[in-house]
C-alpha positions as a printed Julia matrix, in Angstrom:
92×3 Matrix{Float64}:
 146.04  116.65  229.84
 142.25  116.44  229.13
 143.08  115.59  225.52
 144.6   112.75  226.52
 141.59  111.55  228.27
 140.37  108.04  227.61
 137.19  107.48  225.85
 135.43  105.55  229.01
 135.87  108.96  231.38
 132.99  110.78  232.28
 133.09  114.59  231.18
 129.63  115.68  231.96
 128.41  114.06  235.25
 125.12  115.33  234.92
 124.8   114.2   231.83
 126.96  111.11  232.01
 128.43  112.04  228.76
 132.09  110.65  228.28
 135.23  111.67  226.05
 134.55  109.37  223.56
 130.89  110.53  223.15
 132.53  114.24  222.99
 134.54  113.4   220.18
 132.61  111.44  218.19
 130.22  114.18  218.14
 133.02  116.81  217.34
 133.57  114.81  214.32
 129.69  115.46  212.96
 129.7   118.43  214.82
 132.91  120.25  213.02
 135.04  122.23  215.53
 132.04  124.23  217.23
 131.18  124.15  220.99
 127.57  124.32  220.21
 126.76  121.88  218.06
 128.68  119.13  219.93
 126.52  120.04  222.96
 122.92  119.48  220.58
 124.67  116.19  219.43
 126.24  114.71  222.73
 124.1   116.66  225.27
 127.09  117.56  227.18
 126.65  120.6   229.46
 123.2   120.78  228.88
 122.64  118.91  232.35
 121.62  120.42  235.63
 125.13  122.97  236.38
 124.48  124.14  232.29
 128.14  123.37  231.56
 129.85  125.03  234.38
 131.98  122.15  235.15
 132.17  120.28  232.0
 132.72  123.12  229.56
 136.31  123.62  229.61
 137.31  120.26  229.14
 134.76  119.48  226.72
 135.7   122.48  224.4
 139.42  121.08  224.84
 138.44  118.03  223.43
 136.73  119.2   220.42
 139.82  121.7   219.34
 141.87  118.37  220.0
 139.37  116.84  217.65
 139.15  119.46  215.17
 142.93  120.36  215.69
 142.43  123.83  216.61
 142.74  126.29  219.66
 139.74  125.72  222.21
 139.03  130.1   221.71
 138.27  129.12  217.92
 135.7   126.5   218.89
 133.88  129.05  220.99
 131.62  128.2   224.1
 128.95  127.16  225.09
 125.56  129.63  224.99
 123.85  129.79  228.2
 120.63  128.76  228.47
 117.82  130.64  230.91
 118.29  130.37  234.19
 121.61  130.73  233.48
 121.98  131.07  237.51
 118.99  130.38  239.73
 118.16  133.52  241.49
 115.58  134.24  244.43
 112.47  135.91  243.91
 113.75  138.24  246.52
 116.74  139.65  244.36
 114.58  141.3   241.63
 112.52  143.06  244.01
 112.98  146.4   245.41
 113.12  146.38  249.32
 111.39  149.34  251.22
């Protein structure tokens, strides 16, 4: 179903990166996650891909006309979750 996405929809909404941006990327990009993220900027927004990663990894293997395990994911970068102060240090 997500392949089948038209180019206008939005995959990344904090980001505002559509389909179409996705694979026109995947096609300088090659099949990989990661370099379709530097080129489109797609999960690189405020949630770090946590709701646009699946269906932009779907889109490149539909691009690159593989499975969306051989295009890999995305790598997380730091904070990967926000965590309080609190949680690192020892209480009592």
């Amino acid at each position: 179903m997500v392949r089948a996405l038209p180019d206008e929809a939005i995959v990344c909404r904090c980001e505002n990166v559509t389909a179409g941006a996705v694979r026109e990327s995947a096609g300088f990009g090659g099949g990989e996650a990661n370099r379709v993220k530097s080129l489109s900027r797609v999960g690189m927004g405020r949630c770090q891909g946590r709701y646009c990663q699946l269906a932009a990894v779907e889109l490149v293997a539909g691009q690159a006309g593989c499975t969306p395990s051989a295009v890999g994911r995305f790598r997380g970068q730091a904070p990967v979750r926000p965590a309080p102060i609190g949680a690192f240090l020892r209480n009592g």
